[in-house]
N, C-alpha and C positions, 0 to 999 in steps of 0.2 A: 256730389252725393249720388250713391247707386240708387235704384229704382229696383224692386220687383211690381211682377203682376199679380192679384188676386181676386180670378173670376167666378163668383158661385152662383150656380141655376139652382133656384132653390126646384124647377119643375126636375132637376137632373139627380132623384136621389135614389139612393138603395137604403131601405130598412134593411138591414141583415138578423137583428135578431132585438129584442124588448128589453130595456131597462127593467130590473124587477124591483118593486119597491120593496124593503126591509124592514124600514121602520116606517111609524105616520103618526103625527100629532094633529090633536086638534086644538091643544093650547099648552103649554109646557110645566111641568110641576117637576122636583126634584123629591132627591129622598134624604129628608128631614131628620137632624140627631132625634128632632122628637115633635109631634101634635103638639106641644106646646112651643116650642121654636118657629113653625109652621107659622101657627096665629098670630104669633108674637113678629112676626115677620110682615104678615097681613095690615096688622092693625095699624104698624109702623111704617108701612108703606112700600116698604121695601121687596116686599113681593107683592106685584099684580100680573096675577095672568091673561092680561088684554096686553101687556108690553112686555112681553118676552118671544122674543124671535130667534129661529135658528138661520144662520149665515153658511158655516162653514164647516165641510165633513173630512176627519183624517183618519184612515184605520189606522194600527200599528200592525209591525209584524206578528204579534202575541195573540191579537183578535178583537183586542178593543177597539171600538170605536169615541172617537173626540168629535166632538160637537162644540159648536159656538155659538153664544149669545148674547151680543154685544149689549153693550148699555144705552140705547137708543134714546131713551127718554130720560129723564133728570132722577129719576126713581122708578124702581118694578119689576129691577134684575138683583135676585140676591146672590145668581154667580157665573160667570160669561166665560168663562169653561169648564168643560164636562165631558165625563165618558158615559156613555147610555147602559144602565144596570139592567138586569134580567126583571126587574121588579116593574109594573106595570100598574098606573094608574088611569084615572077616569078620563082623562086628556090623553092620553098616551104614555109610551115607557118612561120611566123617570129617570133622568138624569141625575148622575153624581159627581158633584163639583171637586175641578181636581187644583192641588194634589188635595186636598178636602177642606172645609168649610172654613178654617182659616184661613185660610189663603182668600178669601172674598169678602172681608169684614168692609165695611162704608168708609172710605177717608186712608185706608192703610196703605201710605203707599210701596210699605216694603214686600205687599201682599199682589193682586193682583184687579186691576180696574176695571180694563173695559178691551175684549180682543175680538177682533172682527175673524184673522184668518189664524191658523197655524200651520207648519211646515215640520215634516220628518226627515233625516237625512238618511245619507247612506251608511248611517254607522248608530241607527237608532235613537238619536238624540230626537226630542221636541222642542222646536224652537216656537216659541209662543212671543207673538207680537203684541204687546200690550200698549193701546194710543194712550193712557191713563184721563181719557177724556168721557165724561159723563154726556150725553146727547150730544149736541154739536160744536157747542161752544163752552163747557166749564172742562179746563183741564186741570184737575184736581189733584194729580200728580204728575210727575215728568213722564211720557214716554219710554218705554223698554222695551229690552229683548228678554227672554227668560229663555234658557236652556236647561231642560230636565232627561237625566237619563231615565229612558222607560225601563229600563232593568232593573232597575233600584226605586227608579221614584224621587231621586235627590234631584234638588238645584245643582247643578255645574256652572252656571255662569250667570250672572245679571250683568247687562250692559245699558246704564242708560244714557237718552238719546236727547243731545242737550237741545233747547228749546229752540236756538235757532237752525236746525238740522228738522226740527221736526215740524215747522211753519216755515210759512212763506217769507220768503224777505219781502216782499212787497207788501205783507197786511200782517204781521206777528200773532193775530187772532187768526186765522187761517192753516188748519193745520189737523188732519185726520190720518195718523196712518192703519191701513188695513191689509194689507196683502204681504207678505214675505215670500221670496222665492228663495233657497240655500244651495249655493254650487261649492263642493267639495273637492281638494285632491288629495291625493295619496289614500294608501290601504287604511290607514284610521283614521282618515280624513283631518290629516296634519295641518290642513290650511283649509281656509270656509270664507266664502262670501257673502252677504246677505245683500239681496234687494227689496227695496219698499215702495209699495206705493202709497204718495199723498197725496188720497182721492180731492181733498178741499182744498190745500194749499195746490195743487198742480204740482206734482213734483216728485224725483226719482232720487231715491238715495240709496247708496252704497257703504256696506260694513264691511271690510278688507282681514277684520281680526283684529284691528290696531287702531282703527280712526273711523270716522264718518265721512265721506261727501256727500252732498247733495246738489245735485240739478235740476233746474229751473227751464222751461220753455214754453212756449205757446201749445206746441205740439201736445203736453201733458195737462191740459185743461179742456174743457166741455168745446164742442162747439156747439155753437150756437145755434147750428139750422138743424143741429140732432140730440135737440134737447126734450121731446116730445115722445114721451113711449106708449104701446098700444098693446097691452096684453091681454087675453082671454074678452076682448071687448072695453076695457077698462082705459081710461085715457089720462096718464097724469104727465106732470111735467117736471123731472130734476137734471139740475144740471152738474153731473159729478165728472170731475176728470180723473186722474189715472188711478187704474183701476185693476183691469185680467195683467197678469204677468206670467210668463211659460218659460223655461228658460230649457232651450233643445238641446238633447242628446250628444254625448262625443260621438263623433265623425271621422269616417279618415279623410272623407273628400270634400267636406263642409266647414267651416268653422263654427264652433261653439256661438250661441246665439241667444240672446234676454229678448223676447218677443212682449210686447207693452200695447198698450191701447187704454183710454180713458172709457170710462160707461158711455156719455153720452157722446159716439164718434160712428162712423159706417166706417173708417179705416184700421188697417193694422200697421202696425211700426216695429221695427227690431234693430238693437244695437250687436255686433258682435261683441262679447262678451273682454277678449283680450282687449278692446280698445276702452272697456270701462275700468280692465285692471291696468292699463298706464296712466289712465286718468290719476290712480291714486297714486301715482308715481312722480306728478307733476306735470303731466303732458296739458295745453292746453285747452284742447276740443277733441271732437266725438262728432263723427256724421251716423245718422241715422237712416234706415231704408224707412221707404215709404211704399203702401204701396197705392196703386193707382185705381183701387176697384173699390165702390161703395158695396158695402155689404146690405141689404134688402134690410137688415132692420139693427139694432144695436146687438152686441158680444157681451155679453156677462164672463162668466169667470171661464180660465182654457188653462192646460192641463198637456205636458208631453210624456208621451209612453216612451220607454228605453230602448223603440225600436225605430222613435221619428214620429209616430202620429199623435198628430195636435186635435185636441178634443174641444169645444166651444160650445158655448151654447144659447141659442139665439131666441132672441125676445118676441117679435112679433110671430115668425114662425112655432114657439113653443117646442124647440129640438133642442139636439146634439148634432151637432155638422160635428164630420172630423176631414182633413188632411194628411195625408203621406210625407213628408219634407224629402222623400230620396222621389217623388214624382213632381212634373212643371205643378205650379198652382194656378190651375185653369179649372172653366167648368166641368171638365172630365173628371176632375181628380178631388174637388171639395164636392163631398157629399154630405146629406144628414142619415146617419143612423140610426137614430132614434128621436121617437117624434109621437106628442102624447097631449094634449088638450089639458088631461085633466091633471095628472101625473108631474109636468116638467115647465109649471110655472114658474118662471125665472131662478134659473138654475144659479144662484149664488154661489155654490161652491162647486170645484170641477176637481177631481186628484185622481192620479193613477197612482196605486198603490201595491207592492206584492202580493202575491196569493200566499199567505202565512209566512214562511220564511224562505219558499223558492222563490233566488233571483229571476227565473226565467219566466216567471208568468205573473200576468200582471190582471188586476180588474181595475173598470174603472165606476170612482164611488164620485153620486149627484147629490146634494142637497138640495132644494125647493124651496122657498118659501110664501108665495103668493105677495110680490111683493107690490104690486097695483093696491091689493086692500089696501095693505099698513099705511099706504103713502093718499088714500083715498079716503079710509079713516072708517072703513066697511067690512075689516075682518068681523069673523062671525066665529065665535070660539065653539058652536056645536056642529060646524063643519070640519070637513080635515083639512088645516093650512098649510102642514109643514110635511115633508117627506125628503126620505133617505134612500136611494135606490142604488140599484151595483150591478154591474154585469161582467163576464169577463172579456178581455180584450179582445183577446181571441175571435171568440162567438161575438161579439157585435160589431168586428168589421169586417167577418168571412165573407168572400164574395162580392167587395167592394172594393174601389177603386184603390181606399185606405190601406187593405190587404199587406201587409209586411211582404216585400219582397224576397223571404225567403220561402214564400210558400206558393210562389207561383210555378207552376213546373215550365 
């Protein structure tokens, strides 16, 4: 099994330029067919604004923005995803559940449950991850993938994710998924892979187009001595395993790479990608790199730009570190970019996205959620909890080590 190294000073950084925030909530409301829908949703329970959090941000080419907001608690989410409307309410902008309010009816499993992350490909599809699991333990429908063309707005595919693919073999109750990463080939992306991560079961599975695998390791669960997180002063304890997933850019002189790491870990881990498509071929195993360097505090969500740099962002520090992958990964070369107290509490969602529809330039969009309160039980809905911020690639890693090397002279 190879080894890399991964060394970061957190004293060795360069801000190059400030996340801006776009949007801010202080507690999440939607826009209602009608005031009466609203209360009726109130009364029922089904909507409380003390239990709706945002996870996970994806612009589209077009200009929309997606939003996620899982089902955390057993009731108080009436739709966990959304694109954010120009319409703006007393908590902040309001969300419009997509593809719209059918699709989030309580119980419907042909509709859609509960999505932690989504994913856009290179050929504009949304792939939406749906665990069909209500808080931690009721899974109320099977597992899915949904694939919608954003041009039309249809369904193109449902694929669900049969129950023991989506838990653990070792506890059949055990079983969260949340993250999808989508690797494409060909010019209309004639072949697609999906990867998931099973923050609760521990666990990595592969969609080929045709079938499921899933694997199982120690590697893809919590450990133990990094189960303690310390943010903005706040001190709670979960122990989530796999979790950031990145999956790096074609290379001539690299090989394609699914980069993994559980929540509660100081390490990064990465499989090359060809050795997780013979897997689906029948091949027996898959070695993993490791690398050999604690990171100073836990990696929430990470994110590669199309030109090699890995975006992350880290807990006790309150940043965004990024990395170069055509530079060694030493303290020279991982730096933080952006770094904000108040702005980039636990950066949930991490995605480099186009700049409208030119392929060649990229921003990269943060979600926030303050996630010490929720887990502390101390949000406070007439502060600002939740935040969306973007910057572009560009300007936020000029003159850092991260710098694409085509702009060094």
């Amino acid at each position: 099994m190879h080894r890399f190294v991964l060394i970061l000073t957190i004293a060795n950084c360069a801000v190059a330029a400030e996340l801006n925030v776009i949007y801010e909530w202080k507690y999440v409301d939607y826009v209602w067919n009608s005031e009466e829908d609203r209360q009726s949703a109130i009364a029922e329970g089904r909507y409380n604004d003390t239990q709706v959090f945002t996870i996970d941000v994806q612009k589209a080419s077009d200009g929309r923005v997606f939003v996620t907001t899982p089902a955390l608690f057993t009731a108080g989410t009436p739709a966990t995803l959304s694109t954010i409307s120009s319409s703006q309410g007393p908590g902040g902008p309001l969300l419009q559940p997509y593809p719209d309010w059918s699709w989030h009816m309580p119980g419907n499993c042909s509709g859609i449950t509960s999505v932690w992350r989504v994913a856009v490909d290179e050929c504009d599809r949304l792939w939406v991850l749906d665990s069909g699991k209500i808080g931690n333990a009721n899974q109320v429908c099977p597992a899915q993938i949904l694939v919608f063309d954003l041009i039309t707005d249809t369904l193109l595919q449902r694929i669900t994710i049969p129950n023991d693919i989506s838990h653990s073999p070792a506890n059949e109750s055990l079983g969260q998924l949340i993250t999808p990463v989508v690797e494409t080939e060909g010019f209309d992306c004639q072949r697609t892979w999906v990867y998931i991560a099973d923050v609760q079961g521990g666990g990595l599975i592969i969609w080929d187009g045709w079938q499921f695998l899933r694997l199982d390791d120690e590697v893809f669960k919590a450990d133990p001595t990094a189960t303690t997180f310390s943010i903005a002063g706040d001190n709670f304890t979960l122990a989530d395993g796999m979790f950031g997933l990145a999956l790096s850019p074609r290379h001539p002189l690299q090989p394609r790479s699914l980069f993994f790491r559980p929540l509660a870990s100081l390490k990064e881990y990465s499989y090359a990608v060809h050795d997780l498509h013979r897997l689906m071929f029948g091949f027996d195993s898959v070695n993993y790199i490791t690398s050999n360097y604690e990171f100073p505090s836990q990696v929430t969500a990470q994110a590669f730009s199309r030109e090699g740099i890995l975006f992350l962002g880290l807990t006790r520090e309150i940043a965004i570190a990024c990395w170069n992958m055509n530079h060694p990964m030493d303290d020279e070369h991982v730096v933080i970019v952006a770094q904000n107290n108040d702005t980039l509490q636990f950066a949930s969602g991490v995605k480099v996205s186009k700049r409208g529809y030119d392929d060649f330039e990229e921003e990269l969009w943060v979600s926030t959620n303050r996630l010490q309160k929720i887990y502390t039980g101390t949000l406070n809905v007439d502060e600002v909890n939740f935040r969306i911020l973007s910057a572009r690639v560009e300007d936020l890693v000029q003159y850092s080590k991260c710098q694409s090397l085509q702009f060094f002279k």
